[in-house]
C-alpha positions in Angstrom: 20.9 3.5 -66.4 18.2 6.1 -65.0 19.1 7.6 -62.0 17.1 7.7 -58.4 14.9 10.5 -58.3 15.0 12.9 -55.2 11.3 13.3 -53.7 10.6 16.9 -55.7 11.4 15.2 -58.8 9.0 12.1 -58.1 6.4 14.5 -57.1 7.3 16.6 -60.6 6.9 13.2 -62.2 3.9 12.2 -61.2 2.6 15.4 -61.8 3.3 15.6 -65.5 1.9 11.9 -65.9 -1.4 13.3 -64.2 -1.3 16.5 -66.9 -0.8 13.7 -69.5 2.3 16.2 -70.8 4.5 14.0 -73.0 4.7 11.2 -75.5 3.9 7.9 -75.1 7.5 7.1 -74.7 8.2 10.2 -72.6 5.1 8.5 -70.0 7.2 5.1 -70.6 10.3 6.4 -69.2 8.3 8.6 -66.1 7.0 4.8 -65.3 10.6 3.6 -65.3 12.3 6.3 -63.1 9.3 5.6 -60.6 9.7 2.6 -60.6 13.5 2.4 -60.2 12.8 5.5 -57.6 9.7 4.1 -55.4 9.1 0.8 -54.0 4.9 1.5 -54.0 5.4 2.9 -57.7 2.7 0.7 -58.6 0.4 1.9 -55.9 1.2 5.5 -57.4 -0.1 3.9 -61.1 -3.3 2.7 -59.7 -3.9 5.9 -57.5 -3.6 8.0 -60.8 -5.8 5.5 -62.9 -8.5 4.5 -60.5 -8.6 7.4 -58.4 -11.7 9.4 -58.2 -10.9 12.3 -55.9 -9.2 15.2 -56.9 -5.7 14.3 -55.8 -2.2 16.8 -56.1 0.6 14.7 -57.1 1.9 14.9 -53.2 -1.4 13.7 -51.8 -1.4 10.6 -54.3 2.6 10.1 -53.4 1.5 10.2 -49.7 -1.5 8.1 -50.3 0.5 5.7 -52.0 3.0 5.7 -49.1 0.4 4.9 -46.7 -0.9 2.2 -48.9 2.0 0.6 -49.4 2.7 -2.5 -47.4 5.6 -4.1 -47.6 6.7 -7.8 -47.8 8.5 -9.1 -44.7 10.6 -12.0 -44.7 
């Protein structure tokens, strides 16, 4: 099981998915640990892939944090 990441390692994550750094399944398992680490992990995916500004991994974490609304039952 893939541990919860603390916020430097999520910001470290994201920022070697924006360098495009490893392997397909090395990418894979950045995806999973987000997503097991960040509720708005998908908010993070579609800041990196649509984005067109020039976004640090923090800004695009933040960005995604803002974005991110959540359901409420």
């Amino acid at each position: 099981m893939t541990k919860k990441l603390t916020r430097e390692e999520i910001i470290d994550t994201i920022d070697k998915i924006l360098l495009a750094e490893g392997t397909d399944e090395e990418e894979d398992l950045w995806l999973e640990q987000l997503s097991i680490s960040v509720p708005y992990y998908q908010e993070i995916s579609r800041i990196i892939a649509s984005s067109t500004e020039d976004l640090t991994a923090e800004e695009i974490l933040e960005k995604a944090k803002a974005n991110h609304k959540p359901i409420i039952l």
